[in-house]
LOPA-58935 format. One record per residue (C-alpha): z, x, y; residue in one letter. Coordinates in pm, 1 decimal, always signed. Example, Ala and Ser with C-alpha at 12.3 -4.5 7.8 and 13.67 -1.06 7.14 Angstrom:
BEGIN
+----------+----------+----------+------+
|        z |        x |        y | type |
+----------+----------+----------+------+
|   +780.0 |  +1230.0 |   -450.0 |    A |
|   +714.0 |  +1367.0 |   -106.0 |    S |
+----------+----------+----------+------+
// end
This chain:
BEGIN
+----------+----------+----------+------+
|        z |        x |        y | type |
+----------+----------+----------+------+
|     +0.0 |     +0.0 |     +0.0 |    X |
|    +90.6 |   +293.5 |   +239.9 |    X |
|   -250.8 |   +465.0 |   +146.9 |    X |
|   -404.1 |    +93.9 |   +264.8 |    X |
|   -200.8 |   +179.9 |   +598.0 |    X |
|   -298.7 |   +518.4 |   +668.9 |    X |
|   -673.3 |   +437.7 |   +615.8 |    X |
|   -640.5 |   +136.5 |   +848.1 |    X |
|   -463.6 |   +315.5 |  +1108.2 |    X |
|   -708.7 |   +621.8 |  +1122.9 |    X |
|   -949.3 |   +375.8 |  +1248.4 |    X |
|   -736.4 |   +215.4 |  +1521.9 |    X |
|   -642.4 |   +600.7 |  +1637.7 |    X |
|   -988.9 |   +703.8 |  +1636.0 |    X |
|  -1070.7 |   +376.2 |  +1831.0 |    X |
|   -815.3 |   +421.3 |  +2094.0 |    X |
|   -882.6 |   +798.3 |  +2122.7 |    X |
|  -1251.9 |   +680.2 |  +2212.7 |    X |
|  -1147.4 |   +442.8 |  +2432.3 |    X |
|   -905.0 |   +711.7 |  +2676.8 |    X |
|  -1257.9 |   +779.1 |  +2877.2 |    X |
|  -1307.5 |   +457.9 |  +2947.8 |    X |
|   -971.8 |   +341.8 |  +3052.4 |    X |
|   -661.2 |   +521.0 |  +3036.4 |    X |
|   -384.9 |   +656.6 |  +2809.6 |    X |
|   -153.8 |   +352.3 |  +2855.5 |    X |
|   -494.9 |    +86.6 |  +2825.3 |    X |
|   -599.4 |   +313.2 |  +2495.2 |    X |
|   -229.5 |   +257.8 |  +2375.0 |    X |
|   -235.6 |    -90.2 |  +2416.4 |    X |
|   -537.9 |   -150.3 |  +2265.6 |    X |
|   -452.5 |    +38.8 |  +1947.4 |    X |
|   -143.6 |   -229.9 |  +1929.4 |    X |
|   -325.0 |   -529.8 |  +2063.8 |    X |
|   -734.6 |   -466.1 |  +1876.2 |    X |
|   -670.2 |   -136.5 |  +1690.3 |    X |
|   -612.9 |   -312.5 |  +1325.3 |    X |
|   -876.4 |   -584.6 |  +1377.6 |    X |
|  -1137.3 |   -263.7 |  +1469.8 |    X |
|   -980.5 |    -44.9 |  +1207.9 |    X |
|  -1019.5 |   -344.6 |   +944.2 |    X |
|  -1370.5 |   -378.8 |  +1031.4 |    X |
|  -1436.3 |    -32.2 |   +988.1 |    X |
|  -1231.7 |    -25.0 |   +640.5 |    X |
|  -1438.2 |   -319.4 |   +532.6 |    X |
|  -1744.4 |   -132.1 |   +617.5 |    X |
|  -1674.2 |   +216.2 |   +431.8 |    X |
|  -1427.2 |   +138.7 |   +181.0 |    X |
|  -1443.0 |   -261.3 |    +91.0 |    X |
|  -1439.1 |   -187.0 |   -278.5 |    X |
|  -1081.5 |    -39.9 |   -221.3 |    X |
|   -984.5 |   -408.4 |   -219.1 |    X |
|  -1019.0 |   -456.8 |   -591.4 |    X |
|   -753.7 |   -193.6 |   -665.7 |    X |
|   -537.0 |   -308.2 |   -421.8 |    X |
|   -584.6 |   -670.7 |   -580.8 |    X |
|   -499.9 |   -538.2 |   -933.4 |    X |
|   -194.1 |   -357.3 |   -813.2 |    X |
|   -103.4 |   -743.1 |   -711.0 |    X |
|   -139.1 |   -694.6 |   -273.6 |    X |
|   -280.6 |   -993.9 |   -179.0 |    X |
|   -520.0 |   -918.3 |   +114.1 |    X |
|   -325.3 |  -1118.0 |   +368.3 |    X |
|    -12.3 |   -918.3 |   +321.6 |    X |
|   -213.2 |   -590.0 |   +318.6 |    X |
|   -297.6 |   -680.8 |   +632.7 |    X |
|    +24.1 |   -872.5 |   +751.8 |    X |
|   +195.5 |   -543.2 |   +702.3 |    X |
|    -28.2 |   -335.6 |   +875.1 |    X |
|     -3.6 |   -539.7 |  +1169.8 |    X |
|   +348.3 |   -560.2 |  +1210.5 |    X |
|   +370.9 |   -174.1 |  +1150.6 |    X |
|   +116.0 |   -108.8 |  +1464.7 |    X |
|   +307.7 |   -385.5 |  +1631.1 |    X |
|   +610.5 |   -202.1 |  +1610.0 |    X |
|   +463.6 |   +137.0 |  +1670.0 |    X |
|   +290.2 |    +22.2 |  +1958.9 |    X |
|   +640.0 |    +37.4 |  +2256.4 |    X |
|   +694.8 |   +412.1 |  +2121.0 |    X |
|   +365.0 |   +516.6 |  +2202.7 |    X |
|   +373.8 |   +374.9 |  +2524.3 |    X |
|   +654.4 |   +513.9 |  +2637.8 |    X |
|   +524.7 |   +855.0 |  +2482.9 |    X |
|   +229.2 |   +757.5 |  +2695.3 |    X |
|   +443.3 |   +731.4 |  +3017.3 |    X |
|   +632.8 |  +1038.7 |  +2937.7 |    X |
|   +295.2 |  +1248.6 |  +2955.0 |    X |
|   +171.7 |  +1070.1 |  +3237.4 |    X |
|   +476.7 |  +1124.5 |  +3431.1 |    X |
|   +518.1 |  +1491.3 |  +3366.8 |    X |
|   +134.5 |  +1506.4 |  +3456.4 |    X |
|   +228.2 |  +1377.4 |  +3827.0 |    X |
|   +491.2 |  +1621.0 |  +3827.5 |    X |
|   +291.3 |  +1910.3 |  +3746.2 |    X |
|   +491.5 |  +1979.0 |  +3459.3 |    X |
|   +163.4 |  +1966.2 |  +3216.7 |    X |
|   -111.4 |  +2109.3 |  +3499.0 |    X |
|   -250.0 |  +2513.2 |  +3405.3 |    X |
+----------+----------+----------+------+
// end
């Protein structure tokens, strides 16, 4: 179940991670919480769909596959803000500038 996690979350990081140029690092953040697992399930239905099967066999039901997931993100989401803040405010500060 934590492999389906990790695989589903790769995707949401690599979305947000793209989406830092076009916004910022607090927008990026909250899209990985908000539309990070619906982007990262569309990706993980796209490369890895037959991955289902075993996870079907090993008795997850797709809706708590990704039930879980989501409220992991969810969760995960306020720390990485404030991480967010953090480096944004020690940017202003100069702490971070070369």
């Amino acid at each position: 179940m934590w492999k389906f996690y990790r695989d589903i979350t790769r995707f949401a990081a690599l979305f947000a991670l793209v989406c830092i140029p076009i916004g910022s690092l607090t927008s990026a953040t909250a899209l990985f919480g908000i539309l990070g697992t619906p982007v990262g399930l569309l990706m993980f239905h796209y490369f890895q769909k037959e991955e289902f099967y075993g996870y079907y066999n090993l008795g997850y039901t797709k809706l708590k596959l990704i039930g879980t997931t989501w409220l992991v993100n969810l969760a995960l989401t306020p720390v990485l803000l404030l991480v967010s803040f953090i480096i944004l405010k020690l940017v202003r500060l100069g702490a971070i500038a070369s």
